[in-house]
Each structure stands twice: as C-alpha cells, then as structure tokens.
ROLOSE-46459 format. One record per residue (C-alpha): x, y, z; residue in three letters. Coordinates in Angstrom, 1 decimal, m for minus. Example, Ala and Ser with C-alpha at 12.3 -4.5 7.8 and 13.67 -1.06 7.14 Angstrom:
<marlos>
px  py  pz  rest
12.3  m4.5  7.8  ALA
13.7  m1.1  7.1  SER
</marlos>
This chain:
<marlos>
px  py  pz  rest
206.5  148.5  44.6  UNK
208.6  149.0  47.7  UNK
212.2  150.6  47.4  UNK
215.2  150.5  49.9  UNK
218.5  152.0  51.1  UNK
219.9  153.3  54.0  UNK
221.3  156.2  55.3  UNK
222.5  158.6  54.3  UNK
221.8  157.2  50.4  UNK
218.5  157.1  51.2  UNK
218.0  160.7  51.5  UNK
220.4  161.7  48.8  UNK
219.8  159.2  45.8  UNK
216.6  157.2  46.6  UNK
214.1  159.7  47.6  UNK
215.5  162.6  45.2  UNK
215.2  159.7  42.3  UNK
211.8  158.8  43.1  UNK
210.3  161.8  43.5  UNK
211.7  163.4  40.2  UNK
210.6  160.3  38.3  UNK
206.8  160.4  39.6  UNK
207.4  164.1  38.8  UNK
208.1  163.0  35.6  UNK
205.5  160.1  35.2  UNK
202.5  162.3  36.3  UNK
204.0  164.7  34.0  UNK
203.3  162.7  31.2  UNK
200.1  160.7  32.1  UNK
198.9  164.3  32.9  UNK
199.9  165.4  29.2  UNK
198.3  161.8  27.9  UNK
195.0  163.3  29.7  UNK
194.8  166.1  27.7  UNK
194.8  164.5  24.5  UNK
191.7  162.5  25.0  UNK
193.6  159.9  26.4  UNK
191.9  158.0  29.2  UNK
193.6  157.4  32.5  UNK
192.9  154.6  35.0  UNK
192.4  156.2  37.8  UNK
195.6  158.3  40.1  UNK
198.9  157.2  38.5  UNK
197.1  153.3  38.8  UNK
198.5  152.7  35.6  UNK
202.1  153.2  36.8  UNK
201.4  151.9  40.4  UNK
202.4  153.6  43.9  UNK
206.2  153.2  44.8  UNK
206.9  153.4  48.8  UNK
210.2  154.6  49.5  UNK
211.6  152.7  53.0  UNK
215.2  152.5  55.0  UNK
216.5  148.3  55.0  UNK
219.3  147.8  56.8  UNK
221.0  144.2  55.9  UNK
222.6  144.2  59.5  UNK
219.9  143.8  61.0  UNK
219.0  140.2  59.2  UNK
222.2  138.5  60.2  UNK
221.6  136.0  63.0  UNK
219.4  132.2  63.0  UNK
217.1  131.6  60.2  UNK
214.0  132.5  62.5  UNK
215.2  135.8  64.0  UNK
215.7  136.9  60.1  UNK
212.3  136.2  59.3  UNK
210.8  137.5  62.6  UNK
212.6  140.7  62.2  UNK
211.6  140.8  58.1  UNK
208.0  140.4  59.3  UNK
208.1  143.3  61.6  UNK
210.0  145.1  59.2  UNK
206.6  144.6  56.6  UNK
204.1  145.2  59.2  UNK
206.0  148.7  59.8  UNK
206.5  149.8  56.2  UNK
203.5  148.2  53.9  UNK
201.0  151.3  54.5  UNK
198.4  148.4  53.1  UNK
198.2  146.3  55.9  UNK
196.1  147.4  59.2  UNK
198.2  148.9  62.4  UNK
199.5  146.2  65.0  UNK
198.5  143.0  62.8  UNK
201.6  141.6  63.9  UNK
200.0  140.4  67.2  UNK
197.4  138.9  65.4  UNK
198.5  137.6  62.3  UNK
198.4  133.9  62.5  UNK
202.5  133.0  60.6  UNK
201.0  129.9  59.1  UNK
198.8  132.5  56.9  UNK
201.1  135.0  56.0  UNK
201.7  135.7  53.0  UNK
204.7  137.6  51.3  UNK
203.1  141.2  50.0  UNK
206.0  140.9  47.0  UNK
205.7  138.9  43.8  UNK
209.5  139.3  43.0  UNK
212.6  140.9  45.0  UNK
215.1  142.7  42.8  UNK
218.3  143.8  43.4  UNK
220.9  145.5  41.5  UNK
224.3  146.4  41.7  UNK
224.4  144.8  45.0  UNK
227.2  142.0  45.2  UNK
230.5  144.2  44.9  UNK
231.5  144.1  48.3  UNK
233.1  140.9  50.9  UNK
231.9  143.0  53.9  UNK
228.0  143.3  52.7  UNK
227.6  139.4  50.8  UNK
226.4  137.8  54.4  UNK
224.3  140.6  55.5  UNK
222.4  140.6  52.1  UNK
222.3  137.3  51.3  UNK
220.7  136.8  54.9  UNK
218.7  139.3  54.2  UNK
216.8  138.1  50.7  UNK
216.5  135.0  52.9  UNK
214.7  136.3  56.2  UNK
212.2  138.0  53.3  UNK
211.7  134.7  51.4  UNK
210.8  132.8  54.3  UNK
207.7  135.4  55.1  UNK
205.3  132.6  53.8  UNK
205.0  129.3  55.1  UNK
201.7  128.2  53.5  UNK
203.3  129.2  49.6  UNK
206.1  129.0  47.5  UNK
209.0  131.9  48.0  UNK
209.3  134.9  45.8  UNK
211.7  134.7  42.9  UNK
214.8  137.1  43.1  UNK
216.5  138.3  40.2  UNK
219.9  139.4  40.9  UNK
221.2  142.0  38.4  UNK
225.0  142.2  38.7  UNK
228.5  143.2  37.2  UNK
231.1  140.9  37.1  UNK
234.1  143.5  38.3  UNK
235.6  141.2  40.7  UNK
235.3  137.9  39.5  UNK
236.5  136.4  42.4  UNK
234.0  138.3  45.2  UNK
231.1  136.8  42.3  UNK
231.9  133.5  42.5  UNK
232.2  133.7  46.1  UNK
228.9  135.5  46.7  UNK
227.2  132.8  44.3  UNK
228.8  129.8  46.5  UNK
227.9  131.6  49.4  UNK
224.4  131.9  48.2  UNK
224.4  128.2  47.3  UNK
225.2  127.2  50.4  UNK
222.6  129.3  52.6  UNK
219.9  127.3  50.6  UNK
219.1  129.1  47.4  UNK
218.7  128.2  44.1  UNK
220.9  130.3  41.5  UNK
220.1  129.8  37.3  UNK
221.9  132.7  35.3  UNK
219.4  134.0  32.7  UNK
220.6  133.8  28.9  UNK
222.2  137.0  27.4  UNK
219.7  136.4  24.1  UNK
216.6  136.2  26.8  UNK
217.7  139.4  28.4  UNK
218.3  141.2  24.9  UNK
214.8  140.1  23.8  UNK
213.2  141.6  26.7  UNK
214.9  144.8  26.7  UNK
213.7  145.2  23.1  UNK
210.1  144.3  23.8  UNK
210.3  146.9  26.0  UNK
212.1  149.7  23.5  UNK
215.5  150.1  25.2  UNK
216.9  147.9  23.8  UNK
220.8  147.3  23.8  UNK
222.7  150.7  22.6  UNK
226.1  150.0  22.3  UNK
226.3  146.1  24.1  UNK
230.1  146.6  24.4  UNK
228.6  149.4  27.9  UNK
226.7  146.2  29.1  UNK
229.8  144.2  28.9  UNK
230.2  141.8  32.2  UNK
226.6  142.4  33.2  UNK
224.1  139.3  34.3  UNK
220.9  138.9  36.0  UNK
220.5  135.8  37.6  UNK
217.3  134.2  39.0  UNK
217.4  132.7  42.8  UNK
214.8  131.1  44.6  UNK
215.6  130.4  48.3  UNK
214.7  126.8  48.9  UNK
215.9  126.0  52.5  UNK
</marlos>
C-alpha cells in the first residue's frame, strides 16, 4: 500500500499517522504472538505501507506527459522495482503496481478538481497492455454544487463514474465490525467507483 500528501501535511498528519498505527499494529500482532498465535512472517499479515510526497500539479498538462511523469513518479517511489528501470522498461509491458486507487475527502475544493482529476488519470493510463485500476472515490457532499461539478468534470476527461448503494456500503462496513454508529454522522457521505476509460 502506497500513501500520499504533500508538504507540509505530509510531515505533520501522514507520517505521524502511519507510524503510530504500525506502532499500534505490531503492538498487537506482537501480543497475538505471545498467545500461541502464529504470525505469517514480519507484519505480512498486515502488509508494508510506503509513505510518499504526490503533488497533483505536477499531472496537469497532455494526456502523455501525465502518464510519463506518473511513471517516473512509480519508478522513484515503489522500493520493489529495480533502480533506473525506467530506461529499460519496454511501456507496452508495464504494468500498474496498484490493484485500486482510493481517495478520500478529496473533492472539496474548485482550485484542486483539475489537478486531481488529471492526476488519477496520468496513473490509470500506466498500463497499456491491461485494463485500468478501479478508483473508489469516498466523498462528502458539503458543496453540492463543487460535486456535481467535479463529477461532470470527471465525465468529461474520460472516466466512468457509478455511485455505490448506501445498503452495499452498510453491509461492508458490518462485515468488517465497524459498522454504522450513529448513521445521522455519515450523513452526505458516498463512495463512488470510477474507471478511466479514455
């Protein structure tokens, strides 16, 4: 898993959160260990999260300079793939190193839309030879105006937009224990699915 921000929330929130919630997770598995419980290895079981600086500025432009420059970025910040494969990786073969892009809390400004819409698009175009990654869009619906906006917007740059069902979202979250507390909090909230299609 591969986390972003920039400056200077990167330092502040990101790292801080990450760390003390590894902190936490080892904690735990460490505590599951001691009770006869067997782990899979160092923290496999919860994966490794790399913590990285994304600046959607830098993705505004044509179609191919947002991919070239989303490229680079991966080559620079996936510790998994070997030093200067950029020169030569052949771009017919490569292949995304995500499964899904998430983003939360993310469409609540005019000034950022373009620069983040461009953005999931320079990273879905990483593969030629397979289909794009799906994105799911967690927002809150503040200013309905700016949403509808940033969804037409989307539209028109090419992606695909289908708002997941408020039942499908409640199942999951009890599957998984949270669960909805008081639903009035997640009042105005949605996750949408996208899928950038050209």
């Amino acid at each position: 898993m591969t986390t972003t921000d920039i400056s200077p929330s990167f330092e502040d929130v990101l790292v801080p959160n990450i760390t003390n919630n590894t902190t936490s997770i080892r904690s735990k598995t460490d505590a599951f260990r001691g009770h006869g419980e067997e782990a899979t290895g160092d923290r496999a079981e919860w994966g490794k999260v790399i913590t990285a600086k994304l600046d959607w500025f830098d993705y505004i432009g044509t179609v191919e300079e947002g991919r070239t420059k989303a490229l680079e970025w991966i080559l620079t910040h996936d510790p998994s793939l070997p030093p200067n494969s950029l020169s030569s990786t052949s771009e017919s073969t490569i292949i995304i190193p995500y499964d899904m892009i998430i983003t939360t809390d993310t469409l609540y400004s005019p000034l950022l839309t373009l620069p983040l819409l461009s953005t999931l698009r320079s990273f879905s175009l990483l593969s030629l030879s397979s289909s794009p990654p799906p994105i799911y869009v967690a927002l809150e619906t503040r200013d309905p105006a700016l949403i509808a906006h940033s969804l037409a917007l989307a539209k028109e740059m090419g992606f695909s937009l289908k708002k997941i069902a408020l039942g499908r979202v409640d199942k999951a979250l009890g599957k998984s224990g949270w669960g909805w507390e008081d639903r009035e909090e997640w009042e105005g909230i949605e996750i949408w699915k996208w899928k950038y299609g050209g």
